[in-house]
N, C-alpha and C positions, 0 to 999 in steps of 0.2 A: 219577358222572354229570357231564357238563363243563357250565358253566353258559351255554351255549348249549341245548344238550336242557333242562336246569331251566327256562331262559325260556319256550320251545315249550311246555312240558307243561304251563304257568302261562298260558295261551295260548288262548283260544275262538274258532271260526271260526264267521262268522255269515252266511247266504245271503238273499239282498233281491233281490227283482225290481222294477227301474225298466224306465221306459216309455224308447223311443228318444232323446227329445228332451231328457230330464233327462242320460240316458248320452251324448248327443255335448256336454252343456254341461260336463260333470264332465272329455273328454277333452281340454275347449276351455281348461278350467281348471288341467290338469294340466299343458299344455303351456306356459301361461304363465306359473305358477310354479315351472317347470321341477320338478314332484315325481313320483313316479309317483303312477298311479290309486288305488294303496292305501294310500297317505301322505294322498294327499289325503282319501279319506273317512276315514282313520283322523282325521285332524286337527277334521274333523267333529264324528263320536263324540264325541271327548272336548270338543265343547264342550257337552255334554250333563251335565258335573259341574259344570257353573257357570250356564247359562240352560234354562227349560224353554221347548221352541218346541211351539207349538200348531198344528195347521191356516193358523187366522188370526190367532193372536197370538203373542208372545214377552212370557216371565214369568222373573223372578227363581226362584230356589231356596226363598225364600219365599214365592214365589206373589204380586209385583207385576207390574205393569206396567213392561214393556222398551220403549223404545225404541232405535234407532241412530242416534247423532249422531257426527258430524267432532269427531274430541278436538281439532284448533285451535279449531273456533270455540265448543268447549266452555271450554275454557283461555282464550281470548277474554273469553268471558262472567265466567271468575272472576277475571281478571286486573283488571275493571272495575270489581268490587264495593268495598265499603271493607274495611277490616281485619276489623273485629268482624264481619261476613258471610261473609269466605272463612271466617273461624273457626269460626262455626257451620255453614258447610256441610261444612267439613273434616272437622268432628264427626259429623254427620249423617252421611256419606257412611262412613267407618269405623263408626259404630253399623249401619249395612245390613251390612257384610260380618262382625260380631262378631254379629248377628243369623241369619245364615245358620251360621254357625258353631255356634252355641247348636243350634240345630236340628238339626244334624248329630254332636252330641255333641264338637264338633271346638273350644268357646272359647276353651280354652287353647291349640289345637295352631296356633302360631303361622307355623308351615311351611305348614299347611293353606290359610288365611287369605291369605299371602303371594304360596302358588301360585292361589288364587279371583282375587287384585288382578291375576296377572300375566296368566290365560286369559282373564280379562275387559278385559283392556288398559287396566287404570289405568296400569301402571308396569311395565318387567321385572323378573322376581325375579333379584338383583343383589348376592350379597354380596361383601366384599372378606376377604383374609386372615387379618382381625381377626374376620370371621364377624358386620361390620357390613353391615346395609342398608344400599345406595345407592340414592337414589329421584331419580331423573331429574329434573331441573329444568322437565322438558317437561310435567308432572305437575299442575303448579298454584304459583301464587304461595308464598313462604316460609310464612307463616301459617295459608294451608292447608291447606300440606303438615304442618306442625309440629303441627297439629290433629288432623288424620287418623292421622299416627304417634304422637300421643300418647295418642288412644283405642284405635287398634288394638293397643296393647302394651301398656297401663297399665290399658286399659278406663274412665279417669277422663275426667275434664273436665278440656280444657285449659284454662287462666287466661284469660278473656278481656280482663283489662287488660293482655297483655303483646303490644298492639300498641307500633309505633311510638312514637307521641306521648307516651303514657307512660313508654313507658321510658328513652326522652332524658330526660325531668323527673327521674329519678328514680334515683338510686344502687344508692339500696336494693331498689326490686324490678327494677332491672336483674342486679343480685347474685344477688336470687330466681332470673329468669329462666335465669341460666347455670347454677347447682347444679340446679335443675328440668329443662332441658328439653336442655342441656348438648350444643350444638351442635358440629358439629367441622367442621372446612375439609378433608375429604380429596381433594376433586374437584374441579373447576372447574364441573363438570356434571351434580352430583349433591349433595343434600343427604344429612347423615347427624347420628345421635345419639348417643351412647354408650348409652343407655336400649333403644337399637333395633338389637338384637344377634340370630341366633338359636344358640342353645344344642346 
């Protein structure tokens, strides 16, 4: 069987009746993203492995509350916070996606997790030929980037004294911070770790 028939046969067609007004907005839609009409609802579908949409509300996978905000002026808002903040929200915010994870039987499966951050529009799932993450600079400030990848792959808590101020002071737990969290320069536009690989 050539593996065009194996994909079909792996394949379910599903029929849905919309009203007029939804079907000229999906043809008004398809035309402007130049995709056809079944790319477009298919791209739908699948946002249904990452938020539950209600009637009148939108929910996480764990059943919170969604809302949709402008990732600038979300980035905005983290870019203003101080170090030890991005930090704990970096954490926080990778504790939700290793939470939805947990639930889905999926903690460990690091692929899993990385495609949740990418359908959810954290950051593109983005590895280089070393099979490192690269996570967009557009993401969030260094700190909270380095927070959030270092719960979502380690599950730990990142250091919170290894902002700034500290670690100009400090030799030694600057030494810490590079065997710990062991940054690398491979992009101009993308931060990465050697810790944050997938396998």
């Amino acid at each position: 069987m050539s593996q065009k028939k194996e994909s079909k046969a792996s394949q379910k067609v599903i029929t849905i009746r919309i009203d007029n007004e939804l079907n000229d907005h999906l043809d008004s839609m398809k035309d402007r993203l130049g995709l056809s009409k079944a790319d477009l609802i298919r791209n739908y579908l699948e946002l249904s492995q990452c938020v539950l949409k209600q009637k009148s509300s939108l929910k996480s996978l764990n059943n919170r509350d969604f809302i949709i905000i402008k990732r600038s002026y979300l980035r905005k808002i983290i870019n203003n916070l101080e170090e030890e903040e991005q930090i704990l929200l970096g954490d926080k915010l990778a504790r939700f996606i290793n939470d939805i994870g947990r639930i889905y039987g999926k903690e460990d499966d690091i692929d899993y997790k990385l495609q949740l951050c990418d359908n959810m529009g954290f950051f593109p799932y983005f590895i280089d030929n070393e099979n490192s993450i690269l996570i967009t600079k557009k993401f969030g400030p260094k700190r909270f980037v380095e927070a959030f990848t270092y719960r979502l792959f380690k599950k730990k808590e990142y250091n919170p004294r290894y902002v700034e101020e500290e670690l100009k002071g400090s030799k030694s737990l600057r030494d810490q911070y590079n065997k710990e969290i062991q940054p690398e320069d491979k992009s101009y536009s993308h931060f990465s770790f050697k810790f944050a690989k997938v396998k």
